[in-house]
N, CA, C and O of each residue as an XYZ file, in Angstrom:
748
protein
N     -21.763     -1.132    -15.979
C     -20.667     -0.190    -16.172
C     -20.876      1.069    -15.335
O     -20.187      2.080    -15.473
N     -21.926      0.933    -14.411
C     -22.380      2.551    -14.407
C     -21.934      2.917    -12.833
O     -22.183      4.013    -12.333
N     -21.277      1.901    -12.167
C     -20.386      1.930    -11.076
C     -19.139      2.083    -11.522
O     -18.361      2.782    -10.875
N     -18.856      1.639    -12.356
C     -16.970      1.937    -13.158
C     -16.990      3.451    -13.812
O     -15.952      3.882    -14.315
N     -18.059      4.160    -13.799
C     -18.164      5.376    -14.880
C     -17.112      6.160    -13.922
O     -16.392      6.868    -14.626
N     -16.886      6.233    -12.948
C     -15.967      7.302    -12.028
C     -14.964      6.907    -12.230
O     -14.159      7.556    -11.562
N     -14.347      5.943    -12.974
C     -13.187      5.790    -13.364
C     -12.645      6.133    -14.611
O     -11.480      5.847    -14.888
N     -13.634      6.915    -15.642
C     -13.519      7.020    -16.509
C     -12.401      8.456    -16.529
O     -11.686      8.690    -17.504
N     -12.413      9.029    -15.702
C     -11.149     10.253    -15.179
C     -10.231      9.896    -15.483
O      -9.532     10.772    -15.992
N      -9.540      8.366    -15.406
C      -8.401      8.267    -15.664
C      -8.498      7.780    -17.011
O      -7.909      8.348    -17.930
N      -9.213      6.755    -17.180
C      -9.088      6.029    -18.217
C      -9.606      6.820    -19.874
O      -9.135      6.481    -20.960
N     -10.398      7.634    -19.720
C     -10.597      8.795    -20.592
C      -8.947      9.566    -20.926
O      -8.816      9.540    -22.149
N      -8.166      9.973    -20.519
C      -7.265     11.123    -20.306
C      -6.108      9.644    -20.720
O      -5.279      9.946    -21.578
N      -6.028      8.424    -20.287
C      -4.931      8.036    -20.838
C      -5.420      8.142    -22.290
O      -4.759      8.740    -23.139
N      -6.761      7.464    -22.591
C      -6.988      7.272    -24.201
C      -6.940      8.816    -24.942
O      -6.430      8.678    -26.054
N      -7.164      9.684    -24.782
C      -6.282     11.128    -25.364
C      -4.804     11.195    -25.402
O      -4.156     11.866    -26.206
N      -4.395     10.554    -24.602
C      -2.626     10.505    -24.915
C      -2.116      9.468    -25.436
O      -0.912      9.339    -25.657
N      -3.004      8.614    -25.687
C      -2.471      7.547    -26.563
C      -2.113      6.387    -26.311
O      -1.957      5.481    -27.129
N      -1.906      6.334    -24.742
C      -1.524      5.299    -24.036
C      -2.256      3.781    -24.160
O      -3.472      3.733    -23.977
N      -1.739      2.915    -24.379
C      -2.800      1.295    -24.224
C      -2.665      1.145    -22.801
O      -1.673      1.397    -22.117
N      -3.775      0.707    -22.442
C      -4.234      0.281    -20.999
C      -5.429     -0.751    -21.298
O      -6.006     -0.991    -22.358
N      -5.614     -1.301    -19.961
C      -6.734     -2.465    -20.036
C      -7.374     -2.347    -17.979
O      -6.798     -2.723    -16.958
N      -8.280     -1.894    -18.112
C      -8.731     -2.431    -16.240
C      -8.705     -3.422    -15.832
O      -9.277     -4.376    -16.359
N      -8.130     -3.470    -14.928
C      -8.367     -5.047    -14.419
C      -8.770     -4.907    -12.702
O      -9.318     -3.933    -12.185
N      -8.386     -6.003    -12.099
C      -8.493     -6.047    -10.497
C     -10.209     -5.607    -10.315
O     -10.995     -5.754    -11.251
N     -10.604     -5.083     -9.043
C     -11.945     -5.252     -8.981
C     -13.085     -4.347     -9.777
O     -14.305     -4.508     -9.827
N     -12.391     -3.518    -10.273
C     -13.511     -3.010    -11.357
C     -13.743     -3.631    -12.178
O     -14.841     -3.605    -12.734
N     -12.514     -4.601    -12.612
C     -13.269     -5.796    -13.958
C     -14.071     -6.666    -13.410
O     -15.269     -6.719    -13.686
N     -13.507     -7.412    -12.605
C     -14.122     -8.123    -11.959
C     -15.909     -7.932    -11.443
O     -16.593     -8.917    -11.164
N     -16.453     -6.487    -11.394
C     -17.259     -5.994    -11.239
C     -18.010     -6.131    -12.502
O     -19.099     -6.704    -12.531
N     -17.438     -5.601    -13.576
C     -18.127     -5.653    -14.903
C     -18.392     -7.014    -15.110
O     -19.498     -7.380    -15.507
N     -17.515     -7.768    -14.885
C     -18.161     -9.170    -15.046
C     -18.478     -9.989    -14.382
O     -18.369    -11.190    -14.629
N     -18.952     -9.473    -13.361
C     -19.683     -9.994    -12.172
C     -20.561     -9.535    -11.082
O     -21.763     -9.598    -11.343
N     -20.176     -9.008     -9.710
C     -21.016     -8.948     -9.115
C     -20.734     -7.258     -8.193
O     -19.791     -7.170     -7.406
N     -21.395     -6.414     -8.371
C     -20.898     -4.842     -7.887
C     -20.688     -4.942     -6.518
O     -21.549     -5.303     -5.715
N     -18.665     -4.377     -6.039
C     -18.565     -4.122     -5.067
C     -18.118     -2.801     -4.789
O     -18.243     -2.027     -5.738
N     -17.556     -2.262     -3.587
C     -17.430     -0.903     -3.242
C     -15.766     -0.745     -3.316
O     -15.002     -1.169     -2.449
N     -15.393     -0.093     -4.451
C     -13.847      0.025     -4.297
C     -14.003      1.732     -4.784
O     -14.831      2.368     -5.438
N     -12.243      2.173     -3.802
C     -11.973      3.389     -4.195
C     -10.973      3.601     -5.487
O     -10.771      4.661     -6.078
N     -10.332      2.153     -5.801
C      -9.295      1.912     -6.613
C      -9.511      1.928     -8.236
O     -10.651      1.682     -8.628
N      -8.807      2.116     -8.909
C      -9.108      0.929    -10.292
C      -7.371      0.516    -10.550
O      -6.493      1.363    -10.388
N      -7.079     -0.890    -10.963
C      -6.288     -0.920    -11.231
C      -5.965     -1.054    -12.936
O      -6.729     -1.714    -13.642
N      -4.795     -0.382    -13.495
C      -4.568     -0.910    -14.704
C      -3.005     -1.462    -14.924
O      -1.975     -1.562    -14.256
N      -3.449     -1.744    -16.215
C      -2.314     -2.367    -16.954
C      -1.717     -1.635    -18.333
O      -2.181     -2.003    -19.412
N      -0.731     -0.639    -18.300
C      -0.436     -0.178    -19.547
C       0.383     -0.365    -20.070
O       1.168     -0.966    -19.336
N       0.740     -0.232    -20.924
C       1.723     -0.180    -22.087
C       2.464      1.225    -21.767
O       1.759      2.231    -21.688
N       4.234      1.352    -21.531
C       4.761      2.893    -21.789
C       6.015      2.752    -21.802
O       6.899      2.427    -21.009
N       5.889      3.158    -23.195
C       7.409      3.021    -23.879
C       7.889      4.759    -23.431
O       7.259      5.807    -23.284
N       9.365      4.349    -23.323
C      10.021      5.840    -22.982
C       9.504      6.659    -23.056
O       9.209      7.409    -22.126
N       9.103      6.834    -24.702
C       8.641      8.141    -25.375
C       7.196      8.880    -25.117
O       6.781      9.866    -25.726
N       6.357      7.968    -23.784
C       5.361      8.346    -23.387
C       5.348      8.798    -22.239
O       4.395      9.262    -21.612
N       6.895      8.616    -21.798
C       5.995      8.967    -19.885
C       5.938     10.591    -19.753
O       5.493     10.982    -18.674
N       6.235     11.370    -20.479
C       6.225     12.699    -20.384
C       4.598     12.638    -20.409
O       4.121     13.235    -19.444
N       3.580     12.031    -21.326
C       2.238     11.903    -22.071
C       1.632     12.025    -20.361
O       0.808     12.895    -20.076
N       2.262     10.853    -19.108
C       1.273     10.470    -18.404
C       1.080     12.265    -17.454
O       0.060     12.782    -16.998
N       2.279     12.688    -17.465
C       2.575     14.366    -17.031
C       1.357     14.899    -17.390
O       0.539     15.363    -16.596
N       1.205     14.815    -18.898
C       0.045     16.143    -19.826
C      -0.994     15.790    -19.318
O      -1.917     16.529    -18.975
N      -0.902     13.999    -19.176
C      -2.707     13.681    -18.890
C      -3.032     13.866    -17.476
O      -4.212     13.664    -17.188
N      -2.175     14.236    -16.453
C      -2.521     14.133    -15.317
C      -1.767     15.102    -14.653
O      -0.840     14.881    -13.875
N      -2.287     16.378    -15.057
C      -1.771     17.822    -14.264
C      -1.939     18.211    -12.928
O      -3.042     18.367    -12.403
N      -0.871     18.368    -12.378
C      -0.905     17.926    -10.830
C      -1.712     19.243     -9.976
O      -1.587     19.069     -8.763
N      -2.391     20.328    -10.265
C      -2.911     20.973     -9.663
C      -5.061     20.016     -9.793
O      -6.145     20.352     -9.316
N      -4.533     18.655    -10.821
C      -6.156     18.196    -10.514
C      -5.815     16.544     -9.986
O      -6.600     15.664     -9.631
N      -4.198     16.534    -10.107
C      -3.922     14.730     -9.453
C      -2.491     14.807     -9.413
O      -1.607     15.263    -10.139
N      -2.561     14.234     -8.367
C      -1.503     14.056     -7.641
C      -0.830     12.206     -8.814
O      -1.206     11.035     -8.873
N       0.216     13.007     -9.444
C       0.663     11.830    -10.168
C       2.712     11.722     -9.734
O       3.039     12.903     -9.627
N       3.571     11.120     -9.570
C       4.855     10.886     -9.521
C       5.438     11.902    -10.537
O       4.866     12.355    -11.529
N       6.710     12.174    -10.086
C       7.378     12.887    -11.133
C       7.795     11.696    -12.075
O       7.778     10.484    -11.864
N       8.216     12.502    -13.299
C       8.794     11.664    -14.291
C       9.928     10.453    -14.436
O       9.994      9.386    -15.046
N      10.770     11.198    -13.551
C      12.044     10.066    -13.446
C      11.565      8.922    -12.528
O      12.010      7.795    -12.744
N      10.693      9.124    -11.525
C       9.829      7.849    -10.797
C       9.155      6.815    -11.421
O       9.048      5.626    -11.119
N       8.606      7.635    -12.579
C       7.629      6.858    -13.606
C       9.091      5.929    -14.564
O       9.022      4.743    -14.887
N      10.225      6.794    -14.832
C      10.553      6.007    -15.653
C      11.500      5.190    -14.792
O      11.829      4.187    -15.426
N      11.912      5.222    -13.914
C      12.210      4.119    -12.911
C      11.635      3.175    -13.330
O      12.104      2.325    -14.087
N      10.171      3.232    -12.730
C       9.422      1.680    -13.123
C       9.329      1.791    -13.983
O       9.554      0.585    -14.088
N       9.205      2.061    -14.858
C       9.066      1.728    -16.602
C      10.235      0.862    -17.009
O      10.229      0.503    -18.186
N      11.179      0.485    -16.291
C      12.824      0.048    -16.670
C      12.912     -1.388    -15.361
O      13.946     -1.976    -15.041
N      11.507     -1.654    -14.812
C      11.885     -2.958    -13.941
C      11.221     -3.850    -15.362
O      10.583     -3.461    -16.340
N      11.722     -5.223    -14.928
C      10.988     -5.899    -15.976
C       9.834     -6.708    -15.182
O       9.366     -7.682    -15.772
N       9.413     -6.444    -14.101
C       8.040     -7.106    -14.101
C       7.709     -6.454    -12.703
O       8.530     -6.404    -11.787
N       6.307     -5.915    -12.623
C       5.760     -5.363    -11.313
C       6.087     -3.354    -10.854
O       6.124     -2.602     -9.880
N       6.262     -3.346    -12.494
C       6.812     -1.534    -12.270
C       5.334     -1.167    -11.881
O       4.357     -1.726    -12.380
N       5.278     -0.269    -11.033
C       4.006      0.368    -10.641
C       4.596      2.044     -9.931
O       5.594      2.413     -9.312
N       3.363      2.687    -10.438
C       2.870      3.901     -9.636
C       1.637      4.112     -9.254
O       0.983      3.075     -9.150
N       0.835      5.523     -8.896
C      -0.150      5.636     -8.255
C      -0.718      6.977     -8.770
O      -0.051      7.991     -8.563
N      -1.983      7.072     -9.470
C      -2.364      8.451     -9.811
C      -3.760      8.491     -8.925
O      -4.624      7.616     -8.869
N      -3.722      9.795     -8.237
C      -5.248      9.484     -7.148
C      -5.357     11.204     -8.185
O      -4.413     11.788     -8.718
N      -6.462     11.514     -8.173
C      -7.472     12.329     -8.282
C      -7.772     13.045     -6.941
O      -8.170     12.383     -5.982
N      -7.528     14.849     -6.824
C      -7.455     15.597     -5.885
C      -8.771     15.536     -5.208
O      -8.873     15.230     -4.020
N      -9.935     15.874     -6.085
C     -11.429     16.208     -5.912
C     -12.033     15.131     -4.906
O     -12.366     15.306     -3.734
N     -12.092     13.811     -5.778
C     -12.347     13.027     -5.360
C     -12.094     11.651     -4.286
O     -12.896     10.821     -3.856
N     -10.718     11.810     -4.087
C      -9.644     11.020     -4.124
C      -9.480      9.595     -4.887
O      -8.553      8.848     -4.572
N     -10.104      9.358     -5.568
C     -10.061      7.846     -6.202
C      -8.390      8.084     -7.102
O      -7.632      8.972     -7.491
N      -8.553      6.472     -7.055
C      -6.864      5.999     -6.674
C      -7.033      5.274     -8.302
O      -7.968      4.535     -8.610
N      -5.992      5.646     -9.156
C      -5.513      4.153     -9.925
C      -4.159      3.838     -9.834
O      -3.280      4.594    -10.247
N      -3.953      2.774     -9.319
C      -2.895      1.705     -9.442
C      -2.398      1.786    -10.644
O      -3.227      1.335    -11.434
N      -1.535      2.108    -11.122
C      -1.029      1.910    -12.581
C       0.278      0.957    -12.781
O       1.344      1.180    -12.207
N       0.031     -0.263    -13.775
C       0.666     -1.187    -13.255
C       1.128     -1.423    -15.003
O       0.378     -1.694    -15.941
N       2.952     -1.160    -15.013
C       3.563     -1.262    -16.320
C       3.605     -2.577    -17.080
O       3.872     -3.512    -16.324
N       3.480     -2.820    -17.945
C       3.700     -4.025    -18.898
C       5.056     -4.446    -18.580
O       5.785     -3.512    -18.244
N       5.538     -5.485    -18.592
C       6.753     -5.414    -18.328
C       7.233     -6.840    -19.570
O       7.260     -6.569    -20.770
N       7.501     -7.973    -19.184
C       7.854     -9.503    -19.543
C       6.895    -10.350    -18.854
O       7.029    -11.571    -18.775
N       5.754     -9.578    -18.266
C       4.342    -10.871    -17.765
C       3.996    -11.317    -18.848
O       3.223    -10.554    -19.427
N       4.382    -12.830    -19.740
C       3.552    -12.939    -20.172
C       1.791    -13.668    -20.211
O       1.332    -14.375    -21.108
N       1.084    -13.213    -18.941
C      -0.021    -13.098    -18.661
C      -0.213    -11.421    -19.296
O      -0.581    -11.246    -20.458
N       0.006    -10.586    -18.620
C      -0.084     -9.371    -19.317
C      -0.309     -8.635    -20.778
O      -1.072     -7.821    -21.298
N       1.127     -9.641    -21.193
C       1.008     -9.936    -22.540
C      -0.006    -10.328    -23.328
O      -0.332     -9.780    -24.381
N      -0.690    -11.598    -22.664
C      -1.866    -12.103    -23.296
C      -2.984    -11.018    -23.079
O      -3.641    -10.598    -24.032
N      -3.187    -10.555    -21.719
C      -4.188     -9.942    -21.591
C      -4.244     -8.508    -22.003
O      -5.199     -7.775    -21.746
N      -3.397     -8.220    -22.518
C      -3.417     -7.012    -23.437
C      -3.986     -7.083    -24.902
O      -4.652     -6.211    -25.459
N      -3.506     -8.561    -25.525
C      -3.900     -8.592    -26.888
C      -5.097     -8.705    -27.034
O      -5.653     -8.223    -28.021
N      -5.960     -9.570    -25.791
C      -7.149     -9.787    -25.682
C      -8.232     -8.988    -25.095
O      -9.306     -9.574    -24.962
N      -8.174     -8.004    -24.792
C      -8.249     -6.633    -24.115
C     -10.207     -6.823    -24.687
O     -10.681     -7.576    -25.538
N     -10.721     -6.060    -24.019
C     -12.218     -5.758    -24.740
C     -12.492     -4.808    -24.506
O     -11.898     -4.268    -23.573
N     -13.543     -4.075    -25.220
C     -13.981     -2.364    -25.007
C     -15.621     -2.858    -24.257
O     -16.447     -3.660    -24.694
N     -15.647     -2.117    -23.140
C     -17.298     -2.025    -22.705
C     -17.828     -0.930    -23.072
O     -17.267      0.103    -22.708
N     -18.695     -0.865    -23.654
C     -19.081      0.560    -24.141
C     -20.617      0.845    -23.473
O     -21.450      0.013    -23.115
N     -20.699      2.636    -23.431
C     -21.899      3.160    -22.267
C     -22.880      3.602    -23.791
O     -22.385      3.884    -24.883
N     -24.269      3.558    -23.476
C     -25.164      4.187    -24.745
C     -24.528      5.509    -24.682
O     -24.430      5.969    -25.820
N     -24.135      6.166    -23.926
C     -23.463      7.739    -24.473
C     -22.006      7.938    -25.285
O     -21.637      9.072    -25.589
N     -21.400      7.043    -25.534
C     -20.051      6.852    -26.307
C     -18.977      6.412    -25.195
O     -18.051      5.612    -25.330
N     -19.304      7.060    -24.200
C     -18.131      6.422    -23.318
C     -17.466      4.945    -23.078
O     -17.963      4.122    -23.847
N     -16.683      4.515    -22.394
C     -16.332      3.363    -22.019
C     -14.930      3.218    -21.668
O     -14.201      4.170    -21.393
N     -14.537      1.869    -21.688
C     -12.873      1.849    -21.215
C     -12.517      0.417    -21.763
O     -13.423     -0.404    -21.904
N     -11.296      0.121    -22.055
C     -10.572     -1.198    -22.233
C     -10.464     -1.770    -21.021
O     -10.016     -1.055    -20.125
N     -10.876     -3.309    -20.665
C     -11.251     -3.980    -19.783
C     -10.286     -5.315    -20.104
O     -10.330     -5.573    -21.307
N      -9.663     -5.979    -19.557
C      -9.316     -6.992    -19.277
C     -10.016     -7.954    -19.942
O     -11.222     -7.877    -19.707
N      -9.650     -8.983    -20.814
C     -10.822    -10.491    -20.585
C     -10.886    -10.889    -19.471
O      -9.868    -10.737    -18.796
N     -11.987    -11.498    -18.879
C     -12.382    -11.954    -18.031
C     -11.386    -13.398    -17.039
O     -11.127    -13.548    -15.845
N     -11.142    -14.054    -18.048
C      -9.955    -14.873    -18.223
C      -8.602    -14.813    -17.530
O      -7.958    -15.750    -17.056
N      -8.286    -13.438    -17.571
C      -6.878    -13.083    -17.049
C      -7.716    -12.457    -15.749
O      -7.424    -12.879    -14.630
N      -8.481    -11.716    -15.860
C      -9.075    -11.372    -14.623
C      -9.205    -12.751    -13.414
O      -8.955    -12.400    -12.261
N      -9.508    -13.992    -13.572
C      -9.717    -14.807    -12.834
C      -8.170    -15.260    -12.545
O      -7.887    -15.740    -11.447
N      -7.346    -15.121    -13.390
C      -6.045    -16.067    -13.195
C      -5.724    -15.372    -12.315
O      -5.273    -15.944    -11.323
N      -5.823    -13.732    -12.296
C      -5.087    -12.846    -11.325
C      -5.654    -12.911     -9.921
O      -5.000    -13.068     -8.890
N      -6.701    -12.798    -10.009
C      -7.427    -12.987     -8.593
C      -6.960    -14.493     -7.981
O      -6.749    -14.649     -6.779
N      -6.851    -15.383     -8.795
C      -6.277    -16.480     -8.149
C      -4.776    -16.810     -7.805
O      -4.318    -17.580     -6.961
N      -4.132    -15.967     -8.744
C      -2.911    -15.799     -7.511
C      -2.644    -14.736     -6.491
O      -1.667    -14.769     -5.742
N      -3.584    -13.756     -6.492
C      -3.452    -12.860     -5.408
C      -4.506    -13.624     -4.083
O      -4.180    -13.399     -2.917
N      -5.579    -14.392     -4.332
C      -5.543    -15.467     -3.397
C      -4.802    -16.488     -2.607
O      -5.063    -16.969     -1.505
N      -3.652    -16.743     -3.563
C      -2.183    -17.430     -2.981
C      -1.376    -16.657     -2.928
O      -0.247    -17.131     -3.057
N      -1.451    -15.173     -2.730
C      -0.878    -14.886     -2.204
C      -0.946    -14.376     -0.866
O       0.039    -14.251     -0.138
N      -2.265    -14.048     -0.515
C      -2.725    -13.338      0.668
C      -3.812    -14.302      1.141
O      -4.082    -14.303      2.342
N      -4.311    -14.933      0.505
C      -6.086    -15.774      1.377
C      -6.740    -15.245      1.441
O      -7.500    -15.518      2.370
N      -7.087    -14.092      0.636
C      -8.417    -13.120      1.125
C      -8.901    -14.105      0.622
O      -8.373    -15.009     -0.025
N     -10.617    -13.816      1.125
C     -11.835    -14.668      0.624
C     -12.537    -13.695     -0.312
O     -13.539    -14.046     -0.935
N     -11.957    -12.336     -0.427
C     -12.486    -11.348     -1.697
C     -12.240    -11.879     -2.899
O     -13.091    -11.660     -3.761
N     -11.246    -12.560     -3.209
C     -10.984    -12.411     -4.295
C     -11.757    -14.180     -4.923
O     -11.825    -14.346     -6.141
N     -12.141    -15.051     -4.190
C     -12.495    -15.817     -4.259
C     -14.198    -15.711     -4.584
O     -14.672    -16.588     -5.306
N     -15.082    -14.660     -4.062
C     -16.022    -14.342     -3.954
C     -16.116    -13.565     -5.475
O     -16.965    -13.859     -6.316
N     -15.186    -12.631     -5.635
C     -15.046    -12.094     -7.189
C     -14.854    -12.674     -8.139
O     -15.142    -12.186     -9.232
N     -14.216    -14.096     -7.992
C     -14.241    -15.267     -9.227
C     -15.862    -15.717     -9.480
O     -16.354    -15.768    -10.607
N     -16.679    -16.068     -8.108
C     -17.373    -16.576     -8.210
C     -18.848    -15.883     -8.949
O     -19.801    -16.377     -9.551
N     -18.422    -14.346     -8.505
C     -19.524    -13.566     -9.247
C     -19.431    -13.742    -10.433
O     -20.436    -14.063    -11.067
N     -18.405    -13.606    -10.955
C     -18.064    -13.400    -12.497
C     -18.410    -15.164    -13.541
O     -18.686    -15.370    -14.723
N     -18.185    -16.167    -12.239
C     -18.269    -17.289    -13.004
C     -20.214    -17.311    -13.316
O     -20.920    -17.623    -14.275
N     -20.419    -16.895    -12.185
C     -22.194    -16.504    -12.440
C     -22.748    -15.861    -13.334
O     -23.505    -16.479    -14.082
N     -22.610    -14.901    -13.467
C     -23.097    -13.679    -14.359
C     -22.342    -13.614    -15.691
O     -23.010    -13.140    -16.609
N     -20.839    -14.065    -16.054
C     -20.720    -13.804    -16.991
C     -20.009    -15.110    -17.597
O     -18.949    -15.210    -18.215
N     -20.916    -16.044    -17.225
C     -19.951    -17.794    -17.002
C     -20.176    -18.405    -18.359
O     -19.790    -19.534    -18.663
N     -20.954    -17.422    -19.310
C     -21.204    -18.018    -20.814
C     -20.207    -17.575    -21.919
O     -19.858    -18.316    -22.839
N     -19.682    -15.999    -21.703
C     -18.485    -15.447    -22.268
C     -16.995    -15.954    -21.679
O     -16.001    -15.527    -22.267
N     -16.852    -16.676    -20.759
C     -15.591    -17.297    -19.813
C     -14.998    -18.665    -20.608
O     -15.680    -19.689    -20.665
N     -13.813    -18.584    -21.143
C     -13.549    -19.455    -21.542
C     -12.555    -20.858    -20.583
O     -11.408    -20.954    -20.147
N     -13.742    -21.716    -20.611
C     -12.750    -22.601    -19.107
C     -11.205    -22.883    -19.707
O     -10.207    -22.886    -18.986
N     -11.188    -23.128    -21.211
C      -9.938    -24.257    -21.924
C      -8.582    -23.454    -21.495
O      -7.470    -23.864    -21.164
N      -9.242    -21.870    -21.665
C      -8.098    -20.655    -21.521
C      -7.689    -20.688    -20.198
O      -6.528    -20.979    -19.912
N      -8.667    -20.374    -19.216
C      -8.012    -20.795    -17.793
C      -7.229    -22.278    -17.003
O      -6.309    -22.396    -16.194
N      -8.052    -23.174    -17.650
C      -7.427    -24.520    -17.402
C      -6.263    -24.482    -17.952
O      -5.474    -25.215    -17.355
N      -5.571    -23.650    -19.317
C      -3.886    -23.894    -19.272
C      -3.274    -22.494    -18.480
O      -2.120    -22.519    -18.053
N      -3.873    -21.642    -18.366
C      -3.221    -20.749    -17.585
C      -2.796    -21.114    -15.732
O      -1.866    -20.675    -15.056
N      -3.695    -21.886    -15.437
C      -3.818    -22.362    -13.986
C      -2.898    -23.415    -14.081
O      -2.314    -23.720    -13.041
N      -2.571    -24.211    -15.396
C      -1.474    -25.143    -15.060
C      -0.110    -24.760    -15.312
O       0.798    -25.459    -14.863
N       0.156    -23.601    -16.062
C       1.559    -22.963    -16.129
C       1.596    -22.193    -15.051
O       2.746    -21.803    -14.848
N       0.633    -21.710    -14.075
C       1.362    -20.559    -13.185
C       1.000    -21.763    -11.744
O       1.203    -21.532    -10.552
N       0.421    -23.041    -12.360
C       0.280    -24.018    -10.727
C      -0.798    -23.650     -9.869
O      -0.814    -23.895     -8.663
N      -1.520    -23.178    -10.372
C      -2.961    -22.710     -9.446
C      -3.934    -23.097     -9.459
O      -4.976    -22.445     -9.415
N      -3.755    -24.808     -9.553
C      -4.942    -26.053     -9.325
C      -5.501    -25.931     -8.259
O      -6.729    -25.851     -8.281
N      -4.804    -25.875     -6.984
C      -5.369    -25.875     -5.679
C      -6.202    -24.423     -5.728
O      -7.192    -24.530     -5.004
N      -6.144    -23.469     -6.175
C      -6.514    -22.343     -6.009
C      -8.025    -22.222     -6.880
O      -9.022    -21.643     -6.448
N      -7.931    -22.813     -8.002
C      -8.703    -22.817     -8.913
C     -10.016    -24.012     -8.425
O     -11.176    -23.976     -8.836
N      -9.414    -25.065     -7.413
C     -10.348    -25.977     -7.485
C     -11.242    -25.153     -5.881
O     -12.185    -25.706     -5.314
N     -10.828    -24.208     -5.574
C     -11.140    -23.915     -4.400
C     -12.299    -23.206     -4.806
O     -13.472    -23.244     -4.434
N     -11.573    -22.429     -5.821
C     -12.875    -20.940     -6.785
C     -14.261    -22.145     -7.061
O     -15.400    -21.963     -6.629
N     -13.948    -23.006     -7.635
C     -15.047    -24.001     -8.430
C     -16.066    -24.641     -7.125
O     -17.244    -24.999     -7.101
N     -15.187    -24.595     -6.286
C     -16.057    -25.687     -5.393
C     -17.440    -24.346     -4.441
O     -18.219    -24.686     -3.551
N     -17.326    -23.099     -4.961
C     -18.211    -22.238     -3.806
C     -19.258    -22.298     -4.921
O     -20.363    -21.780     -4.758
């Protein structure tokens, strides 16, 4: 966790406002697998109307550069793929903030959400591992990086005893990502 702790800027300040979120993309992927060098974190939240003023309080623009409100609630009103961008002035690290919409992958991976926790109290809501692989495997069909293939494979290593195959084997057959999945298995 102690490479993800610089992300705790964001993910600290949503959990004061109340917001549900979960990390995903390569910082999870990191936690459950193998440490790489990203400036990003991406999440997944939950934000009903009555919060996007919340993401304003948590992210005061003389310390981050966050969208005005009516931008936020723009995407808050697509039903799948609403996104914005909160970077941090100091530092510049970036989170992707990526709305709940009608994914139901999202869906799942929200209910199933896990807390990593630091011996000092800290921590953040993390993705299961599970949805973490499904995603990397369609952003492999969608682009061919060999990153994201390499990030399945860490995670099938290091954290291949908490990974539930039964969960991915029906997720890979509703979204069709046999070829993708048999590609992850075979490195």
């Amino acid at each position: 966790m102690e490479q993800a702790n610089v992300f705790l800027i964001f993910t600290e300040r949503l959990e004061r406002a109340g917001i549900c979120y979960m990390a995903t993309g390569s910082v999870a992927s990191m936690l459950y697998g193998i440490p790489r060098f990203t400036h990003d974190l991406d999440l997944i939240i939950e934000l009903p109307s009555h919060q996007i003023s919340a993401i304003s309080e948590a992210f005061p623009l003389d310390a981050f550069y966050a969208p005005p409100e009516e931008v936020i609630q723009v995407e808050s009103h697509r039903p799948q793929r609403g996104h914005f961008n909160i970077i941090h002035h100091k530092t510049g690290l970036k989170a992707d903030i990526y709305i709940h919409g009608r994914d139901p992958l999202q869906t799942w991976g929200l209910a199933h959400k896990t807390r990593i926790e630091q011996p000092d109290g800290s921590g953040m809501w993390v993705a299961p591992p599970e949805y973490v692989i499904i995603r990397k495997l369609e952003y492999y069909r969608e682009g061919h990086s060999d990153k994201h293939l390499h990030d399945i494979d860490g995670m099938l290593q290091i954290s291949g005893d908490i990974i539930d195959h039964a969960i991915i084997r029906d997720w890979v057959e509703r979204l069709d990502l046999q070829k993708q999945w048999a590609l992850a298995c075979a490195r």
